[in-house]
N, C-alpha and C positions, 0 to 999 in steps of 0.2 A: 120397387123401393131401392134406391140408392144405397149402398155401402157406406156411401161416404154422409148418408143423411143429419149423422150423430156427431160429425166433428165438428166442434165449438169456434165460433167465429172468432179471427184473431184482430183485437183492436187495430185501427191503422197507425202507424207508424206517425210519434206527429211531429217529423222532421219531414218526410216525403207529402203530408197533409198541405206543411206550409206550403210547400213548393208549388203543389197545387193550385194553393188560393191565389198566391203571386202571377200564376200562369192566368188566373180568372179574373184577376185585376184590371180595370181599365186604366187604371192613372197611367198618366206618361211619367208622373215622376216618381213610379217604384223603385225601391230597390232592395234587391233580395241578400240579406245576408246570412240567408238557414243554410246553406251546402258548402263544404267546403272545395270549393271551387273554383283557381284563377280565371276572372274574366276580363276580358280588355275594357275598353272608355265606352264600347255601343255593348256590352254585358252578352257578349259572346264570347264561349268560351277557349281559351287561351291556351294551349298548347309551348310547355316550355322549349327554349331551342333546344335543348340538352335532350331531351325526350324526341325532337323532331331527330337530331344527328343520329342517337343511338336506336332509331328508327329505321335510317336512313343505310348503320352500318348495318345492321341484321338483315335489313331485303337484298343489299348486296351480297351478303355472303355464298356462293354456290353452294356450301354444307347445310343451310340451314334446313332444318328439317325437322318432323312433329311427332319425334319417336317418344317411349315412354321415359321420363325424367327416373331417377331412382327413388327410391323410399322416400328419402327427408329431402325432395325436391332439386333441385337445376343446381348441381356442384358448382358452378362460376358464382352466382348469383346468390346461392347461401354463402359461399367463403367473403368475396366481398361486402356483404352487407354485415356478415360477422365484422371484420374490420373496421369497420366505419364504426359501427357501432361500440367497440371494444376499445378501438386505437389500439396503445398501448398497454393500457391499465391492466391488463391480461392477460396470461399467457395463451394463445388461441388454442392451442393444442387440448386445454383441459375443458374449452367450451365446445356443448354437443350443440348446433343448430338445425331447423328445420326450415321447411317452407312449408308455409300453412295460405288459408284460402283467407286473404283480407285479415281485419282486427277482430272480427266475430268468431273465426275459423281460430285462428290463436288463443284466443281468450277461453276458446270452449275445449282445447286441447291441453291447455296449462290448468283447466280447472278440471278435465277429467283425470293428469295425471297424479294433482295433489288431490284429490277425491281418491282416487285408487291406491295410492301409496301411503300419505303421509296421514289420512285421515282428521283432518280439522276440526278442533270441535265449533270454530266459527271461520267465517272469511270477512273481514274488516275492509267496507267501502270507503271512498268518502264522500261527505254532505255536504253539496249533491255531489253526483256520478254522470258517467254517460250511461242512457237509460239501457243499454244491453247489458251492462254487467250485472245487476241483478235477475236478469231473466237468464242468464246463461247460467249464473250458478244455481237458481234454481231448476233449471232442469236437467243438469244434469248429476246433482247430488241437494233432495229437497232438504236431506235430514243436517244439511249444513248452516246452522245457524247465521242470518245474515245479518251483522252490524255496522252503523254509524259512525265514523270516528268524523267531531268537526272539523272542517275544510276551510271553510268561508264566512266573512261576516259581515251580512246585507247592508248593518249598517251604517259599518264603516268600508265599507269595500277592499278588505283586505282581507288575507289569508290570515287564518285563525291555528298558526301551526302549535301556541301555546295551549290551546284547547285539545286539540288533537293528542299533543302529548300524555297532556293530563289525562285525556279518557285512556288511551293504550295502557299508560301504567297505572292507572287504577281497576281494569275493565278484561283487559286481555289476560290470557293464559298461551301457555307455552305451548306452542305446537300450532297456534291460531295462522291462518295466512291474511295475508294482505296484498291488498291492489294499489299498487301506488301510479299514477301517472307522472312516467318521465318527463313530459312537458306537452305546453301547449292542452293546459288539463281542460276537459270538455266537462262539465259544459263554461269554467267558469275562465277559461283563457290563462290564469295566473298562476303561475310557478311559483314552489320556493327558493331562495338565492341558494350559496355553494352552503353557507351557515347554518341556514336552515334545514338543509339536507344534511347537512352533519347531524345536527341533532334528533332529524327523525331516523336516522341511521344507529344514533345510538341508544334511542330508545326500544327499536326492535332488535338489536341484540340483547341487550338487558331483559328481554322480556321473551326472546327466544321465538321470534316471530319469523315466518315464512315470508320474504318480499318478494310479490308479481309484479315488474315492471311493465304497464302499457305503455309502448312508446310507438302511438299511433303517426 
């Protein structure tokens, strides 16, 4: 008997499922749009030049080499991406950054440290999400209340940010976190403008809410 007899099957992924059927398709006139993946005109995939050059400069470098990176990952590579990310808006000196593994590896690092420090009595998705964020925080803190704040509205196809509102300040309590997506929100593509960001900014102060930015 197996050790491993008892461990529970884990549903397939049904973004890698699509991909699948895509690949099992005969039509010639498929086309896939589950990965987020540049592909050229024959849906091969595309390699930016910027990614080819900064390719190009690392294999030339005689230094490069595959020593251990430090704790919070490749010093060049977190201070720049801090930047970019911050610009100005910030004094960079008072932001700690890391390098984590992908948006799964982050996501599950930001919920184990507001799980261990700040103790939430909920964490506030939105409706809908991308489907890792509820699995991440339940596992790695179940007794975290998980709630809905509305997103989007099917039948107008717009962002529902006055809903949203409404439920935070009727619904949340102080100390609650939330996950917001910076942009490019998955599953449903649509951001809010600079206005609307003002005002979900000022309803999670007013209500003393923890903001996780996903900025996949």
């Amino acid at each position: 008997m197996s050790l491993f007899e008892q461990i529970p099957a884990v549903p397939a992924d049904g973004a890698f499922a699509m991909i699948e059927a895509f690949k099992a398709d005969p039509s010639e006139k498929k086309v896939n749009l589950s990965p987020g993946i540049y592909r050229d005109e024959d849906a091969n995939t595309w390699v930016l030049p910027s990614v080819k050059k900064a390719r190009s400069i690392l294999e030339s470098n005689p230094n490069l080499n595959h020593d251990i990176s430090p704790q919070l990952g490749h010093p060049d590579l977190v201070s720049v991406a801090r930047e970019i990310t911050f610009a100005d808006t910030l004094a960079t000196r008072t932001i700690v950054s890391m390098q984590t593994i992908a948006g799964t590896g982050a996501n599950n690092t930001i919920a184990r440290l507001i799980s261990d420090i700040l103790h939430p009595k909920h964490i506030w998705l939105s409706n809908p999400s991308w489907e890792n964020h509820p699995k991440i925080w339940a596992h790695v803190d179940a007794g975290i209340e998980q709630r809905l704040y509305p997103y989007y509205d099917e039948e107008t196809s717009t962002l529902d940010i006055e809903g949203m509102v409404a439920t935070l300040r009727q619904h949340a309590v102080k100390g609650d976190a939330i996950v917001l997506q910076a942009c490019a929100h998955n599953p449903t593509g649509m951001d809010p403008s600079r206005a609307l960001w003002e005002a979900i900014a000022q309803v999670c102060e007013e209500k003393g809410l923890f903001p996780i930015f996903d900025s996949a």
